[in-house]
C-alpha positions as CSV (number, residue, x, y, z in Angstrom):
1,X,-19.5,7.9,-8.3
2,X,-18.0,6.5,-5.2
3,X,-20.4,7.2,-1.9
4,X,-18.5,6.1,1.0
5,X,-14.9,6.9,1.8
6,X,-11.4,5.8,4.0
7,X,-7.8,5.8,4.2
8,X,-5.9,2.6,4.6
9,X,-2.7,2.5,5.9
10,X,0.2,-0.1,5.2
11,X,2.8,-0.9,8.0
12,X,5.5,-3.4,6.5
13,X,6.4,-6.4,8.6
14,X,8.9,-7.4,5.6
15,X,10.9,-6.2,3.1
16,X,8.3,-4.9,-0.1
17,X,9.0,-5.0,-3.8
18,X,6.1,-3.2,-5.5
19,X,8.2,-3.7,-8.8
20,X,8.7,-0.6,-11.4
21,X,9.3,-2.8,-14.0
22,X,12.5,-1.0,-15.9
23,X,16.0,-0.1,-14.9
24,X,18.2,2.5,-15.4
25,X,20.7,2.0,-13.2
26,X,22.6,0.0,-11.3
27,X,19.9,-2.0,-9.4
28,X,18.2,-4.3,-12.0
29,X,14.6,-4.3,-10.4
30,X,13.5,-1.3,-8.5
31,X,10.8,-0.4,-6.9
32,X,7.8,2.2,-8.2
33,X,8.3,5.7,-6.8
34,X,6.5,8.8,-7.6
35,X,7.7,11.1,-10.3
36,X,7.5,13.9,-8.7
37,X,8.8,13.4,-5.0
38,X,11.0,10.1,-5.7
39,X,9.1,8.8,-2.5
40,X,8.4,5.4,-2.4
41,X,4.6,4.1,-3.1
42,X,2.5,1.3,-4.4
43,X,0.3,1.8,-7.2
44,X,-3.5,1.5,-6.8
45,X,-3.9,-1.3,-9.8
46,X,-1.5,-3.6,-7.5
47,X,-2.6,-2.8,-3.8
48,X,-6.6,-3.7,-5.7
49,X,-4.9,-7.0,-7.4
50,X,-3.6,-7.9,-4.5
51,X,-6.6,-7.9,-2.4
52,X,-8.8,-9.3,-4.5
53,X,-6.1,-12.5,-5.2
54,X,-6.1,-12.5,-1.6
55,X,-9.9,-12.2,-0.8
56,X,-10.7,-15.7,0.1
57,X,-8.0,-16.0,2.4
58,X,-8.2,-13.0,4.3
59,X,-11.8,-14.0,5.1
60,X,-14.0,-12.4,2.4
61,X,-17.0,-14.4,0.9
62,X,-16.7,-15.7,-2.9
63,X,-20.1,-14.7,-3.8
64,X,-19.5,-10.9,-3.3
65,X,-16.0,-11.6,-5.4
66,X,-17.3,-10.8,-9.0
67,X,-19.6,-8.0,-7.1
68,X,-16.8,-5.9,-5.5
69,X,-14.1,-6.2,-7.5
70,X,-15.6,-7.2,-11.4
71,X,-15.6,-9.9,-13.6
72,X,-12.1,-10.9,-14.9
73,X,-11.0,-10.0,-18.2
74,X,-13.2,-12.1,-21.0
75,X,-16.1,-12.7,-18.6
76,X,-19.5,-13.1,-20.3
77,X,-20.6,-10.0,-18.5
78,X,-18.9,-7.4,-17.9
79,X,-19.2,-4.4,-15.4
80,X,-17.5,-2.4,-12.9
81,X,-16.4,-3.0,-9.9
82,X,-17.7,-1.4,-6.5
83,X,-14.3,-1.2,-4.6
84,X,-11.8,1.8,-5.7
85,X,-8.0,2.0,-4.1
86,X,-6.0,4.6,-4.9
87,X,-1.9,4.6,-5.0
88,X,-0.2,4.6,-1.6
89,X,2.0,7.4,-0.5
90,X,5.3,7.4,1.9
91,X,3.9,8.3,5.2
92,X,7.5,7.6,7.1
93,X,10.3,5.6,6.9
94,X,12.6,3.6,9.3
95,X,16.1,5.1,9.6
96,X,19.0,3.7,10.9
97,X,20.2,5.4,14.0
98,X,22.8,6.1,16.4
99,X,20.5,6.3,19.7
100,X,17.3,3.7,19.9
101,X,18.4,1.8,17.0
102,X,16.1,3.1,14.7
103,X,13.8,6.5,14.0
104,X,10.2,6.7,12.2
105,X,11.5,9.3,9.7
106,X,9.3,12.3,7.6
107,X,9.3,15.6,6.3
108,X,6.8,18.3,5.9
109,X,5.9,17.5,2.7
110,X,4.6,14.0,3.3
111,X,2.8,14.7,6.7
112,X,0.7,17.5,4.6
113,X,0.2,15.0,2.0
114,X,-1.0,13.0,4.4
115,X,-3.2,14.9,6.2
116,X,-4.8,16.2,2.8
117,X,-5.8,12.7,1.9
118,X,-7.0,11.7,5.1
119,X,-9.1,15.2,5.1
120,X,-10.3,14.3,1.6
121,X,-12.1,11.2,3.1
122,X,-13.6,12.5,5.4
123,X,-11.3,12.0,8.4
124,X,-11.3,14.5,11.2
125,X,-7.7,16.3,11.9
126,X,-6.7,18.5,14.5
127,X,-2.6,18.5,13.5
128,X,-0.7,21.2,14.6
129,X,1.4,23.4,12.2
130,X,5.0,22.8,12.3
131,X,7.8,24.9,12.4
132,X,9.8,25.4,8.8
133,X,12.8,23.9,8.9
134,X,16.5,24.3,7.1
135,X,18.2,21.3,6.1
136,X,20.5,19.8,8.1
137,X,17.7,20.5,11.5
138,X,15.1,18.4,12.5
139,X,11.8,18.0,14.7
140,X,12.1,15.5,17.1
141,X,10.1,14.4,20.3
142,X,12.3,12.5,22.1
143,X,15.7,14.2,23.5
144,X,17.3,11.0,24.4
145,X,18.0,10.4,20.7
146,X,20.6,13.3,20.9
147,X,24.2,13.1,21.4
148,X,24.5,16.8,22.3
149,X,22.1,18.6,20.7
150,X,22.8,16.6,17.2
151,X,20.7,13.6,16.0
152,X,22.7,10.9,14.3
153,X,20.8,9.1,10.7
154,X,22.8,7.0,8.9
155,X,26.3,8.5,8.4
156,X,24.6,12.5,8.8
157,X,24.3,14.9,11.5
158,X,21.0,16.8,12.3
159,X,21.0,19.5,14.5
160,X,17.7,19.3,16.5
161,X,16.0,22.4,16.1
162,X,13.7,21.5,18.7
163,X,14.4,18.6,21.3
164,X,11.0,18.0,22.4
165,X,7.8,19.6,19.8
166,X,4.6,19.7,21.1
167,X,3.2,19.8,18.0
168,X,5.2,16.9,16.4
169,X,4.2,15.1,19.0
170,X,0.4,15.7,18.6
171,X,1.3,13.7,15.2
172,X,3.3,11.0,16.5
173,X,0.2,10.3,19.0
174,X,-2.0,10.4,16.3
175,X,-0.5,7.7,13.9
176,X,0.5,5.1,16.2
177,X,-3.0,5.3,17.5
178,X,-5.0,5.5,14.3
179,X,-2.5,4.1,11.9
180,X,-1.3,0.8,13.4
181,X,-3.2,-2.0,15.5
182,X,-4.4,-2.0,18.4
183,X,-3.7,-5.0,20.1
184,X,-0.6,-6.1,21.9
185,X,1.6,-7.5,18.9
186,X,2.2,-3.5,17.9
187,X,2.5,-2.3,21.2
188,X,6.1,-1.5,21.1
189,X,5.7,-0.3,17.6
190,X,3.3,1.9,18.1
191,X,5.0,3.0,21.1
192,X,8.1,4.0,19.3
193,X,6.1,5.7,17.1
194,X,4.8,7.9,19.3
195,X,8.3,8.3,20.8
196,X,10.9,8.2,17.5
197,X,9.4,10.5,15.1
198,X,11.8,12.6,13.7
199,X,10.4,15.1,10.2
200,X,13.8,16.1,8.6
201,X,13.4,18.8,6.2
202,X,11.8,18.1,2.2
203,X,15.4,18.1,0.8
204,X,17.1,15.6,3.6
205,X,14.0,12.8,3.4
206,X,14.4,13.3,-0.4
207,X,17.8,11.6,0.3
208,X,16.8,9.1,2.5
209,X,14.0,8.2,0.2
210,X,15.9,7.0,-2.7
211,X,19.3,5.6,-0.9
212,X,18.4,4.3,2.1
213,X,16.1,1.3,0.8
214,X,17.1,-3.0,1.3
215,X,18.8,-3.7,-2.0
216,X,19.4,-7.2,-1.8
217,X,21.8,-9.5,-4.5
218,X,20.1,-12.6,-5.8
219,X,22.7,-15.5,-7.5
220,X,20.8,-17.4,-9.9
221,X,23.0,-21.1,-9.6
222,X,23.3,-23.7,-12.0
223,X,22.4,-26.9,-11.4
224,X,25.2,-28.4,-13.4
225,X,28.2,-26.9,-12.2
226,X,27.0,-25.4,-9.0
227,X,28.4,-21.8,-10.1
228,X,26.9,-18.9,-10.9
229,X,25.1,-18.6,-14.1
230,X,26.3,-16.4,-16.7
231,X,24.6,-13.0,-16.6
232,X,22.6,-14.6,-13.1
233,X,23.7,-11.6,-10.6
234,X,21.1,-8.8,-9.6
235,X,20.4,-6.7,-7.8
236,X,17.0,-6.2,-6.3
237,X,15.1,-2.7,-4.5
238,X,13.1,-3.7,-1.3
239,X,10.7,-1.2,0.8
240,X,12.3,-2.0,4.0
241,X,10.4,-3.2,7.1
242,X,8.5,-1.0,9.6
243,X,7.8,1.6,6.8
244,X,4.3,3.5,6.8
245,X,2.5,4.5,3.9
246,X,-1.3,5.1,3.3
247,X,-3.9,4.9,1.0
248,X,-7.4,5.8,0.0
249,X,-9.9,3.5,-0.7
250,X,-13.7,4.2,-2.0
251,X,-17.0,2.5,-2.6
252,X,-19.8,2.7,-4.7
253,X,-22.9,0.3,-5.0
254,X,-22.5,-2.8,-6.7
255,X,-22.9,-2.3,-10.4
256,X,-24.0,-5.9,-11.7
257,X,-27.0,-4.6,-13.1
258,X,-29.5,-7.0,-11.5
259,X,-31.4,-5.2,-9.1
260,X,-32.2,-9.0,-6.9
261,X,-27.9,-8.5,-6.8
262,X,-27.3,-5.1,-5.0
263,X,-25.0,-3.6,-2.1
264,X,-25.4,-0.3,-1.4
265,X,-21.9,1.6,-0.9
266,X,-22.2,1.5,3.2
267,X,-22.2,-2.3,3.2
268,X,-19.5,-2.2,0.1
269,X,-17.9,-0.5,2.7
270,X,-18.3,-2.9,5.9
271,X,-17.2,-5.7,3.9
272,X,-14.1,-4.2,2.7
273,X,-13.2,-2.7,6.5
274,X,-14.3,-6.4,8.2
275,X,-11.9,-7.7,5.7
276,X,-8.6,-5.6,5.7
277,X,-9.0,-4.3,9.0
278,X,-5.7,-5.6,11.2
279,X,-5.7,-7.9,8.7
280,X,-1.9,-9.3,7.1
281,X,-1.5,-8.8,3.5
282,X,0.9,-10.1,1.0
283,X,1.4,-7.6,-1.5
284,X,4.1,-7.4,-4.2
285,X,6.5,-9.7,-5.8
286,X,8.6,-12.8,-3.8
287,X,6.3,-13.5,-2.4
288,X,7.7,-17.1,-1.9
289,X,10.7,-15.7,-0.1
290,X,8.5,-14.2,2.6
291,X,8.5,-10.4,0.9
292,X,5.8,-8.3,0.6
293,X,4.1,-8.5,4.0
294,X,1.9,-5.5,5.1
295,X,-0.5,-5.2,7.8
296,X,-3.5,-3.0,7.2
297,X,-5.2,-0.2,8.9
298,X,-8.8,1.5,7.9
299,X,-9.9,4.2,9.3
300,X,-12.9,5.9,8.1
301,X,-14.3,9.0,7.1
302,X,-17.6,10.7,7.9
């Protein structure tokens, strides 16, 4: 039973392939999406693999290793681990656009997702209710986005059902203070944040969701003739930078079975928050060709 509680959110700073592992269309190596929603979203198992490969280096001390996270596979002695990450979900997404170059992008359906799992850990909400909305409309809280009263996304047309919500922008507020850092590197970012949300309806994001990802073609050359190898072209699925997804994350008391060997969930807890907290992570595949970079918020419940 996990005692202490928080939501961690991911901000990309690269291009992200969290891998599917199979194909069944036209790009050869997608990324994992959610069944139901086709959002993008990293799975737990990876975002805890990650982490733990990258413990050391973000800081962490060796000798709590084995403690947090469990013995590898084949160890002498065996036991759980203390630290529990659940999979991320799509919080927004960055979206092309014909005024300030690009929006923060969501719908209803992920800002309630959202706000369910931050609730579930414990983390206090006040966030307005927003108006329903048709496809083809959108929220929006700045007007200078508009030409007219239309927002341009891509090669659509949203009619802005209202130029300047109150409530929408009770939101924006909200995540760029709580879900990015806080120092001067995110500034802007967190600024436009608070400035370029736009929630398009369920139907429209859907859309944006699965066709407006970085799919990149890799050449694999040979060394011989300096050509392309036979069969060598793919194509690859990348979260693209500046998107915004969240996660929970739970602790329990070290379960080594040693009582001289014990952490009790709180400090389980501090180490994990001292660690991640505006903290860079590489998570994902390629990572040699800079991919996969994330920068981590934790915010905490009661």
């Amino acid at each position: 039973m996990f005692q202490q509680q928080a939501a961690v959110f991911f901000y990309a700073v690269s291009p992200v392939h969290m891998g599917a592992g199979q194909a069944i269309g036209v790009i050869d190596n997608p990324i994992q999406r959610e069944r139901h929603t086709g959002h993008p979203c990293f799975a737990g198992s990876g975002i805890k693999g990650a982490v733990r490969h990258g413990f050391v280096a973000l800081g962490g001390n060796s000798d709590h290793l084995v403690r947090l996270f469990g013995p590898e596979a084949g160890a002498p002695e065996l036991h759980a681990g203390a630290v529990s990450f659940g999979d991320a979900q799509t919080v927004c997404l960055p979206l092309r656009s014909l005024r300030g170059g690009y929006v923060y992008a969501t719908c209803p359906q992920a800002l309630a997702r959202a706000q369910r799992l931050l609730q579930l850990v414990g983390v206090s909400l006040n966030w307005p209710e927003l108006p329903p909305l048709a496809e083809g409309e959108c929220l929006l809280v700045n007007p200078d986005l508009l030409t007219g009263d239309k927002l341009h996304l891509e090669a659509f047309e949203y009619t802005a059902k209202d130029q300047a919500s109150p409530a929408l922008k009770a939101v924006a507020e909200w995540l760029a203070t709580n879900a990015l850092p806080g120092h001067d590197g995110y500034k802007f970012f967190a600024d436009k944040l608070k400035r370029d949300l736009v929630v398009l309806s369920d139907t429209d994001f859907a859309h944006f969701a699965e066709h407006a990802m970085l799919v990149e073609a890799h050449v694999r050359i040979d060394d011989e003739t300096g050509t392309a190898s036979e069969g060598g072209l793919f194509y690859t699925e990348n979260l693209p930078p500046e998107s915004l997804l969240v996660a929970p994350l739970m602790a329990s008391q070290t379960r080594t079975g040693r009582s001289d060997d014990k952490l009790d969930a709180e400090l389980v807890m501090t180490h994990m928050r001292t660690l991640l907290d505006q903290q860079l992570l590489q998570i994902g595949g390629d990572a040699t060709t800079g991919r996969g970079l994330v920068v981590v918020k934790v915010v905490e419940g009661q």
